[in-house]
mmCIF file of the N, C-alpha and C atoms, coordinates in Angstrom:
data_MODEL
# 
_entry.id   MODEL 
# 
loop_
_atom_site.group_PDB 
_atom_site.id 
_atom_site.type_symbol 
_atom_site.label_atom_id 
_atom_site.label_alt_id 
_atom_site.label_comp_id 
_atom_site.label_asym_id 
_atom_site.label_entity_id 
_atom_site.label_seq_id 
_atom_site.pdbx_PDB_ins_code 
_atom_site.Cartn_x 
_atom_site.Cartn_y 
_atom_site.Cartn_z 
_atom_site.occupancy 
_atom_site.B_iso_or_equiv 
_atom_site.pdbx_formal_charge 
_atom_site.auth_seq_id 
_atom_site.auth_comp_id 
_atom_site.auth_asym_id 
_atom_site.auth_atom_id 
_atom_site.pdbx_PDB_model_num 
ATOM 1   N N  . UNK A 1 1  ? 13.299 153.845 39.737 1.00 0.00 ? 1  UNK A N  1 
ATOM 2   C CA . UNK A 1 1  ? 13.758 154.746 40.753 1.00 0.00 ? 1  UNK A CA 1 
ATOM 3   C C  . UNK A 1 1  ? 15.047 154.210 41.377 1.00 0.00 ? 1  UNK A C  1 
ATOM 4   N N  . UNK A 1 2  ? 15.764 155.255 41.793 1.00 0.00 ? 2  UNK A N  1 
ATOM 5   C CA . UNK A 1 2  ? 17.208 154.573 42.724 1.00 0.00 ? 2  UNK A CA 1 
ATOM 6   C C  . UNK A 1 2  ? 16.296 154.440 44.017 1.00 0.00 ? 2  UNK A C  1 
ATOM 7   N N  . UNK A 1 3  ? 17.624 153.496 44.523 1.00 0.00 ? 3  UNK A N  1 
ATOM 8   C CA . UNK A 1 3  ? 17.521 152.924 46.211 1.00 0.00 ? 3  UNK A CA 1 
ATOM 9   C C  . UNK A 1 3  ? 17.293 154.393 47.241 1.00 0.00 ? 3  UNK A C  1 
ATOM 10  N N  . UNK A 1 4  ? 17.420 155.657 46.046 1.00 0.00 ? 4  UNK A N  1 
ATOM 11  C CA . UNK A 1 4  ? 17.939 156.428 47.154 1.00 0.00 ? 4  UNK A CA 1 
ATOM 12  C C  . UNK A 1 4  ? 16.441 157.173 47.547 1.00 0.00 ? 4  UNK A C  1 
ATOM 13  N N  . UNK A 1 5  ? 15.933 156.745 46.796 1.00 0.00 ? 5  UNK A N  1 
ATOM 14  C CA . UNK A 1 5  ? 14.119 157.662 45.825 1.00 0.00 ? 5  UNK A CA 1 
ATOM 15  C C  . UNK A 1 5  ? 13.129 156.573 46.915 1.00 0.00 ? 5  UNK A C  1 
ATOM 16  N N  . UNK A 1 6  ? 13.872 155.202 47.186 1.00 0.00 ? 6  UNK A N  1 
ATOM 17  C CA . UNK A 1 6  ? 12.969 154.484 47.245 1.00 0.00 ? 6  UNK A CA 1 
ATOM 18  C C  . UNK A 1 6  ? 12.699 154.577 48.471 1.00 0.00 ? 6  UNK A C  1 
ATOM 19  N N  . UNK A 1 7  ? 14.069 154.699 49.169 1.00 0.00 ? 7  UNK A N  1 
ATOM 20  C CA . UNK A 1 7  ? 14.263 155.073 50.458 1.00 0.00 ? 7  UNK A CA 1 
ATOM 21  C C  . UNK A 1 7  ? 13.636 156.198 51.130 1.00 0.00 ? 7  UNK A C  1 
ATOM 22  N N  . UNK A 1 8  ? 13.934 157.184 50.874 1.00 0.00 ? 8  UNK A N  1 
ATOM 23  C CA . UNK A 1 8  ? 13.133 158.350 51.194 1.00 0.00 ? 8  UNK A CA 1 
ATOM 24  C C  . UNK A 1 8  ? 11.359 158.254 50.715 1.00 0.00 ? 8  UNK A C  1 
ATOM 25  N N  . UNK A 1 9  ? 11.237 157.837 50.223 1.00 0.00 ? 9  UNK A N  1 
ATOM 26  C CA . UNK A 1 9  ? 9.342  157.350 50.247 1.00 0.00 ? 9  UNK A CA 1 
ATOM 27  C C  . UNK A 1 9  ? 8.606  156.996 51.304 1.00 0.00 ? 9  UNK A C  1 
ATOM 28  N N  . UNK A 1 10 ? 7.821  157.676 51.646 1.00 0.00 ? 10 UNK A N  1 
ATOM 29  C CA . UNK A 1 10 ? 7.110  157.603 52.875 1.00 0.00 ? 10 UNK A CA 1 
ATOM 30  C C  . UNK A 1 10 ? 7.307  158.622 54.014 1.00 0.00 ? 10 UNK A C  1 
ATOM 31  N N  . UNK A 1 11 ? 8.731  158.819 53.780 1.00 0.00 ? 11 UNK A N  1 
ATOM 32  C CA . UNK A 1 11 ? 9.144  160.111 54.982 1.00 0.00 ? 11 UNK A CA 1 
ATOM 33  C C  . UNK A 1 11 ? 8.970  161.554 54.514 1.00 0.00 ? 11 UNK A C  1 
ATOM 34  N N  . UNK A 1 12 ? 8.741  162.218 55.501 1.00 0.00 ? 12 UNK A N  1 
ATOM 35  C CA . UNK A 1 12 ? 8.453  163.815 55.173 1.00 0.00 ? 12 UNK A CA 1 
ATOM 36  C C  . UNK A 1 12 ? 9.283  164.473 54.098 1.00 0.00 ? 12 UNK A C  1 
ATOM 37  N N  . UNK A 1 13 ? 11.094 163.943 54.326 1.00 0.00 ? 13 UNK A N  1 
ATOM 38  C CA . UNK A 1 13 ? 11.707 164.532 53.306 1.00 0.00 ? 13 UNK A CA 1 
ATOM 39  C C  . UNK A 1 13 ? 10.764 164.439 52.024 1.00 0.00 ? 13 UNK A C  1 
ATOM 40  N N  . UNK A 1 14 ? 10.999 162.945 52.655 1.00 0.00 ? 14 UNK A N  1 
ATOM 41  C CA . UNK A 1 14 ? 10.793 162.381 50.587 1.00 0.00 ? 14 UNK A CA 1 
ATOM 42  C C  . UNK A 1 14 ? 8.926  162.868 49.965 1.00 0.00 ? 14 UNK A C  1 
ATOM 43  N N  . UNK A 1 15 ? 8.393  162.934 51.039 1.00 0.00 ? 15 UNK A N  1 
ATOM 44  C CA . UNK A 1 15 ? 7.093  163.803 50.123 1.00 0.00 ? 15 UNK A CA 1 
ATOM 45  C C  . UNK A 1 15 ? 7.102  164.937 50.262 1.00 0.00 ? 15 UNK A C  1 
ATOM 46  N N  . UNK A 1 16 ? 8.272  165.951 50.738 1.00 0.00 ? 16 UNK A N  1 
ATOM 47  C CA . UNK A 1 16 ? 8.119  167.104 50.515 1.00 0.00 ? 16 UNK A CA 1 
ATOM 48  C C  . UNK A 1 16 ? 9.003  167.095 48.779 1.00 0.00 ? 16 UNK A C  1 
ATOM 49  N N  . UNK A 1 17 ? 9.753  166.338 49.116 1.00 0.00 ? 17 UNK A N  1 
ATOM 50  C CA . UNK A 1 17 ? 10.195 166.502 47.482 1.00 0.00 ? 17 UNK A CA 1 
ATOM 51  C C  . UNK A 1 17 ? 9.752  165.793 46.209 1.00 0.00 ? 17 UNK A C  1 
ATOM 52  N N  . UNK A 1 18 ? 8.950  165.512 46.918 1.00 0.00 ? 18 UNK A N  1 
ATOM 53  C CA . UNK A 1 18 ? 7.291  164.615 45.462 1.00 0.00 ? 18 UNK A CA 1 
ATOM 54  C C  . UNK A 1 18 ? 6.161  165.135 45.533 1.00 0.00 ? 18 UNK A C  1 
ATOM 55  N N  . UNK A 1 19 ? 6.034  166.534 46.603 1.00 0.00 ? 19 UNK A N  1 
ATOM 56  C CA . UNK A 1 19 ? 5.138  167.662 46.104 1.00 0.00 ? 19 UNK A CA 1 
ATOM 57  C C  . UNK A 1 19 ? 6.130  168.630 45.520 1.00 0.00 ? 19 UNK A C  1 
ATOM 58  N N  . UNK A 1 20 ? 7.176  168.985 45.527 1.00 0.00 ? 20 UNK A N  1 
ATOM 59  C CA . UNK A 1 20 ? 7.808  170.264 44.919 1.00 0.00 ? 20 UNK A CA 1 
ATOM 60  C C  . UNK A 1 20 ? 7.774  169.385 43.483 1.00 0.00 ? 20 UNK A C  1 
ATOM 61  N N  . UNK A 1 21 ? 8.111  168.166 43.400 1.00 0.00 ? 21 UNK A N  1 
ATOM 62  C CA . UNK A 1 21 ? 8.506  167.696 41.673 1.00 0.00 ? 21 UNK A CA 1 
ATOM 63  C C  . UNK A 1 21 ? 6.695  167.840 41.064 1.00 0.00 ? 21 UNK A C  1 
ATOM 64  N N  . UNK A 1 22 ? 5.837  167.600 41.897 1.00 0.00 ? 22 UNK A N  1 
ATOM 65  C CA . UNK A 1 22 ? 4.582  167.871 41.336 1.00 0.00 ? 22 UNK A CA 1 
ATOM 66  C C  . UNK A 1 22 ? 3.854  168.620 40.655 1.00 0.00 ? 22 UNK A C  1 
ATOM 67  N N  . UNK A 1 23 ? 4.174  169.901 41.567 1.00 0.00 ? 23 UNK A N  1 
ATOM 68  C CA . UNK A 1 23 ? 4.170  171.509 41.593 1.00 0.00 ? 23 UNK A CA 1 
ATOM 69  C C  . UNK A 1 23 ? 4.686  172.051 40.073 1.00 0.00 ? 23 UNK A C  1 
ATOM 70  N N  . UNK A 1 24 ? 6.152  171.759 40.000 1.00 0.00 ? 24 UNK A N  1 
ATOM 71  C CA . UNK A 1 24 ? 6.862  171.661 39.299 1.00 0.00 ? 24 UNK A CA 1 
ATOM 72  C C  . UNK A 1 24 ? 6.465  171.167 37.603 1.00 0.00 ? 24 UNK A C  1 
ATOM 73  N N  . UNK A 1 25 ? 6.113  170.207 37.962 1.00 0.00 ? 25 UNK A N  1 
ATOM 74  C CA . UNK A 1 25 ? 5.043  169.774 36.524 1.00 0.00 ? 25 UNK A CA 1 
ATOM 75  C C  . UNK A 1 25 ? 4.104  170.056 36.177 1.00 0.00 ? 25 UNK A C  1 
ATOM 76  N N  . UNK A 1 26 ? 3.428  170.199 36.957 1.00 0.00 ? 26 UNK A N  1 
ATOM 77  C CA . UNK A 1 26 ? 1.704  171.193 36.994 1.00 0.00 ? 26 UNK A CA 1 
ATOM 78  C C  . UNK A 1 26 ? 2.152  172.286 36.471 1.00 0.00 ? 26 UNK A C  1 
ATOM 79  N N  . UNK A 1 27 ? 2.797  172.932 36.885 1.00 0.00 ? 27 UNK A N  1 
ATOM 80  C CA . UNK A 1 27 ? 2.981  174.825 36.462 1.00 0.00 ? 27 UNK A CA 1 
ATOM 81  C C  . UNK A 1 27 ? 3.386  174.819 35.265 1.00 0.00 ? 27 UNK A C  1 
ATOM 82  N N  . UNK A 1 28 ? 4.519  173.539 35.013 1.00 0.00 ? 28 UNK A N  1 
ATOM 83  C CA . UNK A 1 28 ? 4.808  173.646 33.603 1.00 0.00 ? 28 UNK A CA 1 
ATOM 84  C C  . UNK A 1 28 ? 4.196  173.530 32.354 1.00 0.00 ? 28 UNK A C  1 
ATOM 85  N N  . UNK A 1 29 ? 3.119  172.254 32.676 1.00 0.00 ? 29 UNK A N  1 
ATOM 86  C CA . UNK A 1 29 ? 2.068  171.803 32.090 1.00 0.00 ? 29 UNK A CA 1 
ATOM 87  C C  . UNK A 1 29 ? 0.758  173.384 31.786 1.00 0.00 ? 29 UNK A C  1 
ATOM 88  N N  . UNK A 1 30 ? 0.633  173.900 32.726 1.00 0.00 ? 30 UNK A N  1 
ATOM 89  C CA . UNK A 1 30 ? 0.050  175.188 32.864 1.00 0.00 ? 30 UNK A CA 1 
ATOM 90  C C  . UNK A 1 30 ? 0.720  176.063 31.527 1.00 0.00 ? 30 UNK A C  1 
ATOM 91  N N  . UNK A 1 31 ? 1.697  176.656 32.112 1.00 0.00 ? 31 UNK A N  1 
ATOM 92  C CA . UNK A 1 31 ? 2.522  177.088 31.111 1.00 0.00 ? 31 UNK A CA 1 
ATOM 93  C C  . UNK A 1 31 ? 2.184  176.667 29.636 1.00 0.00 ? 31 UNK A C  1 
ATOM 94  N N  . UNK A 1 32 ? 2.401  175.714 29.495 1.00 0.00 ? 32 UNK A N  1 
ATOM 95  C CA . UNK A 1 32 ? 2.430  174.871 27.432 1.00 0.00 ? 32 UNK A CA 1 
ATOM 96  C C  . UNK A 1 32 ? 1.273  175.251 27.322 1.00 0.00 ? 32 UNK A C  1 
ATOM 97  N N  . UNK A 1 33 ? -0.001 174.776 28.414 1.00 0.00 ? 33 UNK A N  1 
ATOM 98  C CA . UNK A 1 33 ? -1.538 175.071 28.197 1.00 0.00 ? 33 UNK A CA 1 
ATOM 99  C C  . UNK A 1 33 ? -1.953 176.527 27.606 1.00 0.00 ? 33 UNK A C  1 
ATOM 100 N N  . UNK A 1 34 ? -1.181 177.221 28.452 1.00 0.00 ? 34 UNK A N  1 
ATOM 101 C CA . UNK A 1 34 ? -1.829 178.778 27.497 1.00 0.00 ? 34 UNK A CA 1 
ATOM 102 C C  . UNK A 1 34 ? -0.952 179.741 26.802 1.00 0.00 ? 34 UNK A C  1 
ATOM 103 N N  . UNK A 1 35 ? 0.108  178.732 26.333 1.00 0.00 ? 35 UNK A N  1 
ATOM 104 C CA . UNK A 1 35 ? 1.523  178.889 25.017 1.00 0.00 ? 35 UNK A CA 1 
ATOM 105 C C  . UNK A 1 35 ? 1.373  178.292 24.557 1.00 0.00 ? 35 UNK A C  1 
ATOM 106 N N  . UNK A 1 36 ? 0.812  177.925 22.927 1.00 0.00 ? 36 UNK A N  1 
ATOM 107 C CA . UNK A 1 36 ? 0.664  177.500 21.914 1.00 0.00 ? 36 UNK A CA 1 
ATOM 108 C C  . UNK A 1 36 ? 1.827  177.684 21.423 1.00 0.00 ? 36 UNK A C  1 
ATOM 109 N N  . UNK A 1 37 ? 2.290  178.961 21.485 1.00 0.00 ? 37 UNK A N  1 
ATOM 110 C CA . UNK A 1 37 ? 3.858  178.996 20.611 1.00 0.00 ? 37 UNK A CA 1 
ATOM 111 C C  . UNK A 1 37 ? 4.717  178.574 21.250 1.00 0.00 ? 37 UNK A C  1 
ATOM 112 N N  . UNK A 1 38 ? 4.901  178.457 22.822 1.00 0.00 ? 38 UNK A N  1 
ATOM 113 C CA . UNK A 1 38 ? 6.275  178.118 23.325 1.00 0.00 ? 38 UNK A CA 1 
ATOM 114 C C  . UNK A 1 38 ? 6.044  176.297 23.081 1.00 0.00 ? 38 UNK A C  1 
ATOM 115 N N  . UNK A 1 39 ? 4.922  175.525 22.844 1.00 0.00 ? 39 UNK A N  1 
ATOM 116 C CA . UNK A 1 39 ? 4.978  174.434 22.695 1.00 0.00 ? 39 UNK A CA 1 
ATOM 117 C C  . UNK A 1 39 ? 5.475  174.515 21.104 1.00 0.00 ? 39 UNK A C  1 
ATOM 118 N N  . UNK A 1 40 ? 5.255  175.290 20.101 1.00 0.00 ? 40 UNK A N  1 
ATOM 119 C CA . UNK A 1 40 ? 5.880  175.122 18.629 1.00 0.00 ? 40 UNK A CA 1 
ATOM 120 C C  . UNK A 1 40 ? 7.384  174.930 18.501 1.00 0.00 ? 40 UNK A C  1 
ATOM 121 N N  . UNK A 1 41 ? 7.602  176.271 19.527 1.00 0.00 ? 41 UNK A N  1 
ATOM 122 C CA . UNK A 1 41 ? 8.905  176.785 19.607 1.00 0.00 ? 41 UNK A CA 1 
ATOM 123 C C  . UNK A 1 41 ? 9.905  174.926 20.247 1.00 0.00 ? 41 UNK A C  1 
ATOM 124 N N  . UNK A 1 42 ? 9.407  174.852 21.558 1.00 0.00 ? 42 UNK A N  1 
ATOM 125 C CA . UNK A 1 42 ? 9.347  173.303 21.983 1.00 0.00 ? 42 UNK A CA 1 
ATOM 126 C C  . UNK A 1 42 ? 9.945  172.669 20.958 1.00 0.00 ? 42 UNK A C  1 
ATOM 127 N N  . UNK A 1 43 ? 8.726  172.213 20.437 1.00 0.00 ? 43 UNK A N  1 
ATOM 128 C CA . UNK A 1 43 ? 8.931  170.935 18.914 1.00 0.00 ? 43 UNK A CA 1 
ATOM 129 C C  . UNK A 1 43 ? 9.901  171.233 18.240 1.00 0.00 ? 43 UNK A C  1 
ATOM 130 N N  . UNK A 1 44 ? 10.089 173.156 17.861 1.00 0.00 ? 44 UNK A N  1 
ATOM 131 C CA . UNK A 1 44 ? 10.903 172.840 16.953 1.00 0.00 ? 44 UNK A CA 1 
ATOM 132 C C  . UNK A 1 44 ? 12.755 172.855 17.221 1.00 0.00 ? 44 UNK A C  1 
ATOM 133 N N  . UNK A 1 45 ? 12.470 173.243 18.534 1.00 0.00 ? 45 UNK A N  1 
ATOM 134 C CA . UNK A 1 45 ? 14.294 172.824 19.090 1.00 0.00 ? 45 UNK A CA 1 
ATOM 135 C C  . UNK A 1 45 ? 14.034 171.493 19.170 1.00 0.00 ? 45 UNK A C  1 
ATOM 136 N N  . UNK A 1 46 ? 13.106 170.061 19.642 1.00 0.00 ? 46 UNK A N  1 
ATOM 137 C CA . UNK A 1 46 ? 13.716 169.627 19.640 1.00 0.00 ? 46 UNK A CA 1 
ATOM 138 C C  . UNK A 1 46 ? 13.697 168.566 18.344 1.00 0.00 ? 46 UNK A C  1 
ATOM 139 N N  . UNK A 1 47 ? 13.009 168.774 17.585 1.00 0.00 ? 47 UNK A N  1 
ATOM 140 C CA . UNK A 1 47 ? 13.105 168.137 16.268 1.00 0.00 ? 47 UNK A CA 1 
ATOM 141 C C  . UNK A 1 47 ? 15.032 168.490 15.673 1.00 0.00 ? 47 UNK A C  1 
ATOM 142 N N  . UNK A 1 48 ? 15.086 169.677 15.994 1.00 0.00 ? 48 UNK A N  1 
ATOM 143 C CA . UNK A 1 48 ? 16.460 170.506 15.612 1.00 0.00 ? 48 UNK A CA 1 
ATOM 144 C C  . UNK A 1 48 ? 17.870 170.010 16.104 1.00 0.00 ? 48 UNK A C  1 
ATOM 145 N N  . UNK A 1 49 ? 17.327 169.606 17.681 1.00 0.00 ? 49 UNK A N  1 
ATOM 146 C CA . UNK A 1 49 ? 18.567 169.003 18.112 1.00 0.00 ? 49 UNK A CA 1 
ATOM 147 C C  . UNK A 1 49 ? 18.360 167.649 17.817 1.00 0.00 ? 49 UNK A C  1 
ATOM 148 N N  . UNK A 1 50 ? 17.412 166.922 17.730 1.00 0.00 ? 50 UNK A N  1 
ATOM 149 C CA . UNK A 1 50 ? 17.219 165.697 17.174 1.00 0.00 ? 50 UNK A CA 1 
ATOM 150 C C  . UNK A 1 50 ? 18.482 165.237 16.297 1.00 0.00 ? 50 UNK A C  1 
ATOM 151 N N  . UNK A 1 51 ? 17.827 166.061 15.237 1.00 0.00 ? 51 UNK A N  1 
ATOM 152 C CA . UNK A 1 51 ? 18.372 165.912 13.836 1.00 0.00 ? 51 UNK A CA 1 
ATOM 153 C C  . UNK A 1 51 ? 17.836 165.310 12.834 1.00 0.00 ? 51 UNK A C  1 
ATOM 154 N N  . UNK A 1 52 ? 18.246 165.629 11.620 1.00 0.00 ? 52 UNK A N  1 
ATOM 155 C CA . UNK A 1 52 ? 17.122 165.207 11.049 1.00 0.00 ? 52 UNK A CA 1 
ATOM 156 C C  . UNK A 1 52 ? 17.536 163.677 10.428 1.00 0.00 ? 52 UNK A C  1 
ATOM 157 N N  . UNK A 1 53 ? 18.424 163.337 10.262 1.00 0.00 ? 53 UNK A N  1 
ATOM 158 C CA . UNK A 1 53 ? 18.548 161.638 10.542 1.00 0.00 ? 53 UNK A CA 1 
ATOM 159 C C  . UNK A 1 53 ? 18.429 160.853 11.511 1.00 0.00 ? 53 UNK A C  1 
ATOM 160 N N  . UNK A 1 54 ? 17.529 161.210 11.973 1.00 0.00 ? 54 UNK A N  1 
ATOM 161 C CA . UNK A 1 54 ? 17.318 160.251 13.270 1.00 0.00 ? 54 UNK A CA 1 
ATOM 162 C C  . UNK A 1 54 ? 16.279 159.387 13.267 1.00 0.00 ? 54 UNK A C  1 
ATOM 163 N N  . UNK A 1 55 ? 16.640 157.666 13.672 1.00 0.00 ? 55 UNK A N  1 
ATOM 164 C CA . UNK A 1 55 ? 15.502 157.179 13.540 1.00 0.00 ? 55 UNK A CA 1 
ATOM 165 C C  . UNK A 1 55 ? 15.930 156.493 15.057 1.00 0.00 ? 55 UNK A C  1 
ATOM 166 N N  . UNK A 1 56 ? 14.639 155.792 15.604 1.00 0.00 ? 56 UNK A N  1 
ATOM 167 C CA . UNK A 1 56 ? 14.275 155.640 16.932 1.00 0.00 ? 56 UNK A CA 1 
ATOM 168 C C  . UNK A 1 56 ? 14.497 153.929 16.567 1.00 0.00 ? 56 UNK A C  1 
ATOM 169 N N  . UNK A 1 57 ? 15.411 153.491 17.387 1.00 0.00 ? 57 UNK A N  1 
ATOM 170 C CA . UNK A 1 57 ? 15.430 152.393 17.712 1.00 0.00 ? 57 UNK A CA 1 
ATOM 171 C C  . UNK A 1 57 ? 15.615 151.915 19.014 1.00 0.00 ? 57 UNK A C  1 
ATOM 172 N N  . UNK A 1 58 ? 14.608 151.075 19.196 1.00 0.00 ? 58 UNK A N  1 
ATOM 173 C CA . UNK A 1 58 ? 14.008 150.586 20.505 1.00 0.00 ? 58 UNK A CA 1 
ATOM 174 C C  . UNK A 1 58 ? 14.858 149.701 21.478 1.00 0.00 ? 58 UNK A C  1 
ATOM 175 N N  . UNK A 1 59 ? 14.891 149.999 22.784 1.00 0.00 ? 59 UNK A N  1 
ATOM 176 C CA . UNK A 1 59 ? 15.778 149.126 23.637 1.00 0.00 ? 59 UNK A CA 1 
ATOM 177 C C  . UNK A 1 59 ? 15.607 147.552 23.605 1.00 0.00 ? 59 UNK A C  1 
ATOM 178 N N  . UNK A 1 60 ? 14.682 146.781 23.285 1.00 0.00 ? 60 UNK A N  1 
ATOM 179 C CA . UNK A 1 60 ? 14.147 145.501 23.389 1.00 0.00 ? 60 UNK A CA 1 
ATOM 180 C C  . UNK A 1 60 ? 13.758 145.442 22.017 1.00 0.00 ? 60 UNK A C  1 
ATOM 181 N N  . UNK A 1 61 ? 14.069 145.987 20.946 1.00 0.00 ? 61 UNK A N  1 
ATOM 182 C CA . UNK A 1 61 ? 13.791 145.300 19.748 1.00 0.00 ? 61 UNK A CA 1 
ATOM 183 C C  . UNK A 1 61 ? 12.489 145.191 19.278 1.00 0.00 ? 61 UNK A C  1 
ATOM 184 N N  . UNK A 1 62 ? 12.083 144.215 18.196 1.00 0.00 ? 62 UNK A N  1 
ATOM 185 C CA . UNK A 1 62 ? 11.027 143.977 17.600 1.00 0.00 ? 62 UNK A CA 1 
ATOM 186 C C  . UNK A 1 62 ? 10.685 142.757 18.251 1.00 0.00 ? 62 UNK A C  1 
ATOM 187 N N  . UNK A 1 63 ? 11.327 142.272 19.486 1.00 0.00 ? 63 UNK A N  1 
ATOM 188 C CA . UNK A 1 63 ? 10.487 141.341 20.321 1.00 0.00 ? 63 UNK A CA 1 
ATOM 189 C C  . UNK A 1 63 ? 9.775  141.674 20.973 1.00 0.00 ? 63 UNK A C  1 
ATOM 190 N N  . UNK A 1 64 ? 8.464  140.108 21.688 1.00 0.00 ? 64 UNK A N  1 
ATOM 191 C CA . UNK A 1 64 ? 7.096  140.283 21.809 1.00 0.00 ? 64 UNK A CA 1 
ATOM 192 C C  . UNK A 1 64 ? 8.055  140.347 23.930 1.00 0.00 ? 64 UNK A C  1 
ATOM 193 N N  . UNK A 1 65 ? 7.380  141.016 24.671 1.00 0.00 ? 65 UNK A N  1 
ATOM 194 C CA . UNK A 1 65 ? 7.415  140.606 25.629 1.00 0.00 ? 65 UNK A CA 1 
ATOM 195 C C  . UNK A 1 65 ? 8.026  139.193 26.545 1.00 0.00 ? 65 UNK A C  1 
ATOM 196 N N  . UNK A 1 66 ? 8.828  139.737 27.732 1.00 0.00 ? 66 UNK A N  1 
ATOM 197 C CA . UNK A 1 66 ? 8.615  137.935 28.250 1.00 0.00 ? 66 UNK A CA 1 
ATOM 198 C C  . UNK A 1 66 ? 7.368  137.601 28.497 1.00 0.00 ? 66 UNK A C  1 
ATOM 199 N N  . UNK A 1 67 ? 6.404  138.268 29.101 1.00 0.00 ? 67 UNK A N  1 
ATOM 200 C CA . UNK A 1 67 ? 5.052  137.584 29.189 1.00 0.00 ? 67 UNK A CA 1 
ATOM 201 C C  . UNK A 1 67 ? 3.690  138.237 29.172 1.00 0.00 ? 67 UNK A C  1 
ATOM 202 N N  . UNK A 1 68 ? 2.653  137.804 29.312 1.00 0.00 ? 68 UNK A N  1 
ATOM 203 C CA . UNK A 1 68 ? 1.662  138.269 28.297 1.00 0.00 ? 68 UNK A CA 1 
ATOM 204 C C  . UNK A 1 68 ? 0.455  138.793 29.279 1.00 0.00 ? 68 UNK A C  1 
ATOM 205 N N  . UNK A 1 69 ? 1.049  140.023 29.543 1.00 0.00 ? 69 UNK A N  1 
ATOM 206 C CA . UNK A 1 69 ? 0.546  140.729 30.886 1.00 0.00 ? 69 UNK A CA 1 
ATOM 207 C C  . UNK A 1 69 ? -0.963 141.680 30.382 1.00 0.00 ? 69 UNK A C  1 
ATOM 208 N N  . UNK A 1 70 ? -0.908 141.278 29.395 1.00 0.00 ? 70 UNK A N  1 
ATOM 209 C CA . UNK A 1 70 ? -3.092 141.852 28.524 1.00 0.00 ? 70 UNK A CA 1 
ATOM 210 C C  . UNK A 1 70 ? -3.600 140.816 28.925 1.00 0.00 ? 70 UNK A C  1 
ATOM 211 N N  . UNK A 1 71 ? -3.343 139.655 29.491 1.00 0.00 ? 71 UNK A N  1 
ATOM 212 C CA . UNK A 1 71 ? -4.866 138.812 29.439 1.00 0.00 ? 71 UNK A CA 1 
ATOM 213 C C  . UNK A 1 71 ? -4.946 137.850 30.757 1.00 0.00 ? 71 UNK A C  1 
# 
């Protein structure tokens, strides 16, 4: 989060605008739930804008962690 997100946490602004981002996701989530096709449709823009050479390479590599926060 920015300083600016972090700041506003706790105050009325800032949880009125971490129930609207809530809201916001819920409805959308709603939405995909009873659109099967607009989630196809979804996948298939973004497989499309993807492209189809695309491979995913990771910010930190094929290294293990600095530390070993499972045990």
């Amino acid at each position: 989060h920015s300083w600016q997100a972090v700041a506003a946490g706790g105050t009325s602004i800032g949880n009125k605008g971490m129930m609207v981002a809530a809201k916001a996701l819920s409805l959308t989530a709603i939405d995909l739930f009873e659109d099967p096709d607009l989630v196809k449709k979804a996948k298939e823009e973004f497989v499309k804008r993807r492209g189809a050479n695309f491979k995913y390479i990771p910010l930190l590599g094929d290294r293990a962690p600095a530390l070993d926060y499972r045990n």
